[in-house]
Structure formats: C-alpha cells, structure tokens
GUDOVO-410677 format. One line per field, with one value per residue (C-alpha): x, y, z; residue number from 1. Coordinates in steps of 0.02 Angstrom, whole numbers. Example, Ala and Ser with C-alpha at 12.3 -4.5 7.8 and 13.67 -1.06 7.14 Angstrom:
2
east	[615|684]
north	[-225|-53]
up	[390|357]
seq	[1|2]
***
This chain:
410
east	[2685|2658|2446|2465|2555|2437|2302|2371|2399|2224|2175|2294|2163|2014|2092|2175|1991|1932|2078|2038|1852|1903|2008|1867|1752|1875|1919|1720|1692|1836|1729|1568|1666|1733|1575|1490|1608|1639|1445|1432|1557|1480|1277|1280|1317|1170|1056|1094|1016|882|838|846|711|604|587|551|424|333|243|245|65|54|219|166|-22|92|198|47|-94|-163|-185|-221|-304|-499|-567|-704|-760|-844|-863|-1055|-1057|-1074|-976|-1042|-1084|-914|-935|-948|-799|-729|-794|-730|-538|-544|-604|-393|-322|-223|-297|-149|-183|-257|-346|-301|-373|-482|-421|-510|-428|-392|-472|-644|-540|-420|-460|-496|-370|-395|-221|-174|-48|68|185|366|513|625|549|435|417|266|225|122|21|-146|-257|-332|-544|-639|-775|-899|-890|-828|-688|-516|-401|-223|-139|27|172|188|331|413|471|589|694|664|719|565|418|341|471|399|363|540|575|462|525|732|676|679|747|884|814|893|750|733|918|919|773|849|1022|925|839|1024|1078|939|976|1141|1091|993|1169|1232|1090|1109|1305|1290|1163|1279|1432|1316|1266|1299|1389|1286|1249|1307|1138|1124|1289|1263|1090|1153|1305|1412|1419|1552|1657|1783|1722|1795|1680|1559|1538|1556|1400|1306|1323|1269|1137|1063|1087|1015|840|797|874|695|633|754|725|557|574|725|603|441|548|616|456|424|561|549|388|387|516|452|250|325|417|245|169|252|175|7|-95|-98|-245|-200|-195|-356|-298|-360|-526|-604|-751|-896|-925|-1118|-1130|-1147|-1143|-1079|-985|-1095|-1054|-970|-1130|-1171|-1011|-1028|-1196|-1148|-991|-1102|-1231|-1080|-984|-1095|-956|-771|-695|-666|-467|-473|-580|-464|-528|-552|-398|-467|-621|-608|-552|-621|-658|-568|-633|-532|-656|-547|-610|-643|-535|-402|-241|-185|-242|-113|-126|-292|-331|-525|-553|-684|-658|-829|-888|-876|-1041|-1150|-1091|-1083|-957|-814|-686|-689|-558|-618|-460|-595|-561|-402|-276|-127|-16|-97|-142|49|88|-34|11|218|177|63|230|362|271|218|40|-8|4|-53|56|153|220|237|362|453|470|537|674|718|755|869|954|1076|1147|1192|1250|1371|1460|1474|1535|1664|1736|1730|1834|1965|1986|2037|2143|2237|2264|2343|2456|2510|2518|2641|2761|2791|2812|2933]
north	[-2089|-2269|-2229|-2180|-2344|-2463|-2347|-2402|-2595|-2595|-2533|-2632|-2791|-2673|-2599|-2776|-2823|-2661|-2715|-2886|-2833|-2689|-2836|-2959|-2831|-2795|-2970|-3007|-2843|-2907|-3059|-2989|-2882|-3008|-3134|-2968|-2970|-3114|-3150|-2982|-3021|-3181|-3201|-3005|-3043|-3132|-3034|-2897|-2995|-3072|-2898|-2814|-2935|-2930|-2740|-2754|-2887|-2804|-2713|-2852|-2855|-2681|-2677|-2842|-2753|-2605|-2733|-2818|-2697|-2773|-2939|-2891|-2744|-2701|-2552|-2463|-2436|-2606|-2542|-2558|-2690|-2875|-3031|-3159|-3322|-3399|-3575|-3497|-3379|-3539|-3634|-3504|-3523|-3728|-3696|-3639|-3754|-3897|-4063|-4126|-3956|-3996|-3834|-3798|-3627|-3486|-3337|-3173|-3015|-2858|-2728|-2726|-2683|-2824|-3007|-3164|-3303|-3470|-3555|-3758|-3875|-3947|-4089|-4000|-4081|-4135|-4291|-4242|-4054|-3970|-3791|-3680|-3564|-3428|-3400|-3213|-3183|-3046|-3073|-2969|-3041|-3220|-3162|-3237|-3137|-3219|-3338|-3338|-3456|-3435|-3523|-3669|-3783|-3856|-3699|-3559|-3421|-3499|-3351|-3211|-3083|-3028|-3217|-3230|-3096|-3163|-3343|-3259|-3209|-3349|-3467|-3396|-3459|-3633|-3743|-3830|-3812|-3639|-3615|-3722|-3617|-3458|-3515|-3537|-3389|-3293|-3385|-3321|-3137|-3128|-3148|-3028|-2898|-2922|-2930|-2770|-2722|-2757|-2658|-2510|-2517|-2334|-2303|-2211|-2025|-2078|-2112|-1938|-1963|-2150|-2116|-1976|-1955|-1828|-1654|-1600|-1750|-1839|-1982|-2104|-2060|-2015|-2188|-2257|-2165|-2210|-2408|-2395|-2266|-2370|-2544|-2463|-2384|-2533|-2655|-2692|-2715|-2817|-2952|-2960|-2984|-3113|-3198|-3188|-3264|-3414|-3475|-3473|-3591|-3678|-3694|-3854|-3806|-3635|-3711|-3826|-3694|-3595|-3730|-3751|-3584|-3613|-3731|-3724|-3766|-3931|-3939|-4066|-4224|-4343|-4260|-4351|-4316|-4451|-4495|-4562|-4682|-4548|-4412|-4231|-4114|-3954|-3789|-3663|-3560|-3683|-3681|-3488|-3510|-3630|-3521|-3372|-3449|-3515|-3349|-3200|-3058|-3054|-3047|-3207|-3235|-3442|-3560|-3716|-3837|-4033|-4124|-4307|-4387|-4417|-4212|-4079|-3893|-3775|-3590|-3475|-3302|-3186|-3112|-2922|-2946|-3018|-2937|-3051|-3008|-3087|-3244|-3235|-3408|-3399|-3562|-3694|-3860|-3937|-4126|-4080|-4182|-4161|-3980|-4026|-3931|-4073|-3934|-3756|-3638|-3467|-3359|-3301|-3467|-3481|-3493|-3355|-3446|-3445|-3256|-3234|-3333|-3253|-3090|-3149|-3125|-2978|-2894|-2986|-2878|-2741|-2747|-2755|-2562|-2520|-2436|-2347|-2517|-2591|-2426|-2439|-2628|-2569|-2475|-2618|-2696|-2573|-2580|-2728|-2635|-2505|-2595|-2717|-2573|-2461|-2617|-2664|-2468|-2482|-2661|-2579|-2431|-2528|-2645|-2483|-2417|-2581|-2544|-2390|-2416|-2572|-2492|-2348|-2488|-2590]
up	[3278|3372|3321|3160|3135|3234|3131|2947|3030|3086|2892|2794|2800|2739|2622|2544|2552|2449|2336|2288|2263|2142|2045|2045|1958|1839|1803|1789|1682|1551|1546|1497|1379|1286|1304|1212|1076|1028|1019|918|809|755|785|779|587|569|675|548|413|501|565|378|324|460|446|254|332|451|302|202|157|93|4|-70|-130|-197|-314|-394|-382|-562|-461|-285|-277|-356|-465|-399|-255|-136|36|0|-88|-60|-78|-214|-139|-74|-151|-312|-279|-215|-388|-494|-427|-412|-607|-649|-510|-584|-592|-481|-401|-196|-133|46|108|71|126|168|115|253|144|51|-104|-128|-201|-111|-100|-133|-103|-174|-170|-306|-303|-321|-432|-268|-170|-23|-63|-136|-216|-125|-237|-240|-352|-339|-356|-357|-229|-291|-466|-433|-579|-577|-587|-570|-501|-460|-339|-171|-129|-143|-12|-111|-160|-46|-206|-298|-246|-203|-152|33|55|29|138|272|247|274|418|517|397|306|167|237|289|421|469|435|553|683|668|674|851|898|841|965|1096|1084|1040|1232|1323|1194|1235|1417|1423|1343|1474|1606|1546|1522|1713|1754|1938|2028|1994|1821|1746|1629|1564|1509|1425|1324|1186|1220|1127|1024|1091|980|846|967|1087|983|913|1075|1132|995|1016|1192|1180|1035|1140|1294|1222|1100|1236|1299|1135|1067|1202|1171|998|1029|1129|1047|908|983|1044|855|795|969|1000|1110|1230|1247|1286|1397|1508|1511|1539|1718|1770|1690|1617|1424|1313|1228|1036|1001|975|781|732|591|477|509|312|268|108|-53|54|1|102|165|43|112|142|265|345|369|431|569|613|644|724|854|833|776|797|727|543|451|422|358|302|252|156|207|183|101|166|333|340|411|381|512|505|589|632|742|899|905|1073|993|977|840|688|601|674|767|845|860|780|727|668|576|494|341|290|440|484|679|772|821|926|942|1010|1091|1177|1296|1391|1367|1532|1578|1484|1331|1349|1358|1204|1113|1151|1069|881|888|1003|884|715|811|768|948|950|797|663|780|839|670|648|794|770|560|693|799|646|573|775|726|585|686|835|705|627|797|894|721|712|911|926|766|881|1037|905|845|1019|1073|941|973|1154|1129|1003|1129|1289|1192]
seq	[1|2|3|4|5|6|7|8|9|10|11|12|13|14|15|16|17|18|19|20|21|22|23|24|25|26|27|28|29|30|31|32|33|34|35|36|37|38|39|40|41|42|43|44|45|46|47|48|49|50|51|52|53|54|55|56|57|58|59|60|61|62|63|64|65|66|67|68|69|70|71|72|73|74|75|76|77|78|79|80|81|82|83|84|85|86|87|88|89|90|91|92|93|94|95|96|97|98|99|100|101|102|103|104|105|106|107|108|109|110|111|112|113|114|115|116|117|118|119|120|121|122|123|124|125|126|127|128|129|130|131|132|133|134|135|136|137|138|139|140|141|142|143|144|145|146|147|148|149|150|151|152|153|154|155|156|157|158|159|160|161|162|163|164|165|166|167|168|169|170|171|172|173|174|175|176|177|178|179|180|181|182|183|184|185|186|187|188|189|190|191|192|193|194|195|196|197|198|199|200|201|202|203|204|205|206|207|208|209|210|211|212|213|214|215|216|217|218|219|220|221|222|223|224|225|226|227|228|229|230|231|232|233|234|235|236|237|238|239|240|241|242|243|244|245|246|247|248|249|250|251|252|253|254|255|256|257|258|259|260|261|262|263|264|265|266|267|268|269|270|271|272|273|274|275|276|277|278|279|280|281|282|283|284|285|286|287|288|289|290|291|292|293|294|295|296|297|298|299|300|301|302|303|304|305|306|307|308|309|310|311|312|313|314|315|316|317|318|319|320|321|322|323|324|325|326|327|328|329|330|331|332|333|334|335|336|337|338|339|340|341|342|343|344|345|346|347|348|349|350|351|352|353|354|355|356|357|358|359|360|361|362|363|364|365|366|367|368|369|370|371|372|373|374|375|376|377|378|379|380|381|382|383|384|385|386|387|388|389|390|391|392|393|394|395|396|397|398|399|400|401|402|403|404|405|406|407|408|409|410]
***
C-alpha cells in the first residue's frame, strides 16, 4: 500500500502540470474563438460585399462587352484586317470630345473585334472632381461610334455599371475613406482567416475527419462542417487575395516592407518634355515607330496622351512574359516633340521584389492562371457569403443551447 501511495505523491506534480496545460489551451482556444467571431461578425459583413463585387468583377470586361455590344463590339469579321492610322482614329474621337474635354489615353482593345478607346477628362459639378469618360472608334474605319461616362469621381453611382462594380470593390463606393476603411477591414479579415485556421488544427490522426463533412449527420453538424470545410480549402486563397489587396489600397507601406528584402525599382522621378520654339508634338505613328524599334514584341495596352506642354507620352506595350495583362507594366515614357526616349521600364530587369508585386494583381483577379483561375477566384468570392451565414446559424445555435442548458441548471 505504502508504494502505491509514494507512487500517486510522486505523480501528483505531473499530473497538476498536465492539468494546468490542458486549462491554458482551453483558455487560449476560447480566445481565438471569440477573436474569430467577433471579427466575423463585423468585417465578415463587409467582406461579403466586397467579395460579391469582386466576383461580378473578375469578368468585368466581358460582361461589360455583353451589355453594350452596339458600342463595343464590331460587325464583320477583322482578324485580317488592319488598323487605320492611329492619329486619325485618334483625330476622329478628339473630333466629339468637348472643348473643355482633356484627352488622356488611348486604349487598345483585347479582341480584334471590339472598338478602340480614347478616354478624356471633364470638369465635374463638385470642386476638385472631374468626369472620366470614352469615346468608342472603330479602328479599321476611324468611325465613332459612341461615347459614353465612365465614372465620376465626384459621385461614385454616376457610371458604367462594372466600373461601379469594380470601383465597390475596394471602395465601397466611399472614396477615399471608403478605400482606406476597406484596407482596414482586410487587415482585419487575415486574423479572422487564420484564427479560423487555428481552431481547425486537427489533433493528430484527426486530419480525414476535419477535411471532410460528415454523412448523414445532423444540420448542426452539418453546418458546422460546412463553415470549416469551406474556410479550410479557400483558406490559402483567401490570404492571398486579402493580401494582394491591401498592397493595393496600401501601396506605400506594403513597397516599403518589400523593400527591406529586396531592392525595388524606383518610380522615375519629374520627367519633362524639352519644348523647341513652334514646335509640334510627334504623331502617334511616330510614337509607335520609336516604341517598336525599342520594343519589337508584345501587345500595345496604353498610349496616354501628354498632359500640357512640358508632358510627355507614356506607352505602355506589355511583355509576352508578363503575367499581367491587366495591368502589364512594360512601359515607355517619350519627349513628346523630339521622340527621344526620357525612361523606360522593362520587368526583365526588374529585382525579386518587384517580380513579387507584380505577380499580386494577376493572383488577386485570377488571370495569372488563365480562366480556370479567374473561376476559381468568381468562387473565392462567393466564400464570404457562405462563411457569414454558416458562422451566423452556427453562433444562433450555440446562443440557443446556452439557453436551454441554463433553464435546466437553474
């Protein structure tokens, strides 16, 4: 008997041990628990919407081509044929611009059957806000077709729809502010994904059963297994489109954490057009000319316009290597009266870390795989939804079991 006692003595002190660790990861796991729902609860909200209209916005393009095919899209087929010269495209759209009207960029369509874009400025109504819009060419005719409002920055409900869309996205239609409290709102949503990460974390030999929802279980646990099934495979995802999407409405704090690990490009600093006494600005042609010459392969996205006399044209041709094709960053900046090259940009010598920030947007719209990764990213944006009203039914459950549990205890 005397062992057995000295035994469960010798124990007790373990076994306290085991005890207090066993509390400390429960007391830690009703942290992350709550941490998760309260940041559900409240910047899940908003995640829902911002994740509806970035879905809608990942085909933007197309769904916007499919609302105004008698503007957008040509008769006949053009794969053969070829472009009239672009300064009289250019001429015949600056012909229907406003004479308060500033043209800004010329704009290359994706397919061989959809207009050019020549988009202008216009001073807006409210002080220090302009309208953005396009007028729509045929290239092969130099015919306008259209032109139509872009968006105002003004009032965001002034506009195209998907630019709305788009604009929702990451604004909530709220300007500045709104963009700022959407940055906020991401933030937030990372220590969301990963508490929920955390509370997932299977025990071991546990891994099947916490990848999978169970069959013919209960709706309880049924809905329970949804919400972390769903959580769990678009986890990944969802970070990297949190992510990618901060460095877009913080852009400077993101660069300058990169920056640490590698050496960005610098944006070029004032570059101003040299002007001669009565001398014109080179035509377009030229401009193409001298961009070819520099960069013979790739697919014209820009060309912007000089911006007042001392401007400068900025041609933006993307890279065959580029992953972006969005937002490809291949880019020329020209005098616009002697034609000489002033600053180029070519991703083939860019560093690391501007490989890695390129690579954000083409991950954040999916494009970077192709249309199966524009799909998958129309999913992650439906994943919010799903996660909101799993995690609601899944917090009312818990609610009504508290009930019942203190009306029998009392």
């Amino acid at each position: 008997m005397l062992p057995l006692v000295n035994s469960l003595r010798t124990m007790s002190p373990k076994v306290k041990v085991i005890g207090n660790s066993l509390r400390d990861i429960k007391t830690r796991r009703k942290l992350w628990l709550k941490l998760h729902l309260y940041l559900g609860l409240s910047a899940g909200a908003v995640f829902v919407l911002i994740g509806l209209a970035g879905s809608l916005s990942v085909f933007g393009p197309e769904i916007d081509s499919m609302l105004n095919t008698a503007l957008k899209k040509l008769s006949g087929g053009h794969a053969q044929i070829t472009y009239r010269p672009l300064d009289e495209i250019a001429s015949a759209a600056k012909s229907v611009i406003p004479e308060q009207g500033k043209p800004y960029a010329f704009v290359f369509p994706d397919r061989p059957d959809e207009a050019v874009i020549i988009t202008y400025s216009l001073p807006a109504q409210a002080l220090k806000q302009s309208e953005w819009h396009q007028v729509l060419v045929n290239p092969y005719n130099a015919e306008v077709l259209g032109q139509r409002l872009m968006f105002d920055t003004g009032n965001p409900w002034r506009g195209t729809l998907m630019n709305f869309f788009v604009r929702f996205h990451y604004t909530l239609a709220l300007g500045e502010a709104g963009k700022t409290f959407t940055g906020i709102v991401a933030l937030s949503l990372l220590f969301s994904v990963s508490t929920g990460l955390i509370l997932w974390w299977p025990k071991p030999g546990k891994l099947w059963q916490a990848l999978t929802i169970k069959r013919h279980a209960s709706v309880e646990r049924f809905n329970f297994d949804l919400h972390k099934s769903a959580g769990v495979y678009f986890a990944i995802l969802l970070l990297v489109i949190l992510c990618s999407g901060i460095r877009m409405v913080f852009p400077a704090y993101v660069d300058d954490l990169v920056n640490l690990f590698s050496k960005l490009t610098p944006e070029p600093e004032t570059l101003l057009s040299t002007e001669a006494d009565h001398q014109l600005p080179i035509s377009l042609v030229q401009v193409t000319a001298i961009t070819d010459n520099r960069f013979p392969d790739g697919a014209y996205k820009w060309i912007f316009f000089p911006q007042g006399a001392q401007g400068f044209y900025r041609i933006v041709k993307r890279s065959p290597q580029e992953i972006n094709r969005t937002r490809p960053s291949r880019t020329l900046w020209l005098d616009q009266y002697s034609g000489k090259i002033i600053h180029e940009r070519d991703p083939l010598n860019d560093s690391t870390g501007d490989a890695v920030l390129r690579w954000l947007y083409p991950l954040h719209n999916g494009e970077a795989f192709g249309l199966p990764g524009r799909i998958l990213i129309v999913l992650a944006g439906l994943v919010p939804l799903l996660l909101y009203m799993t995690g609601i039914i899944r917090w009312l459950q818990k609610k009504r079991s508290e009930k019942i549990y203190n009306k029998q205890h009392i």
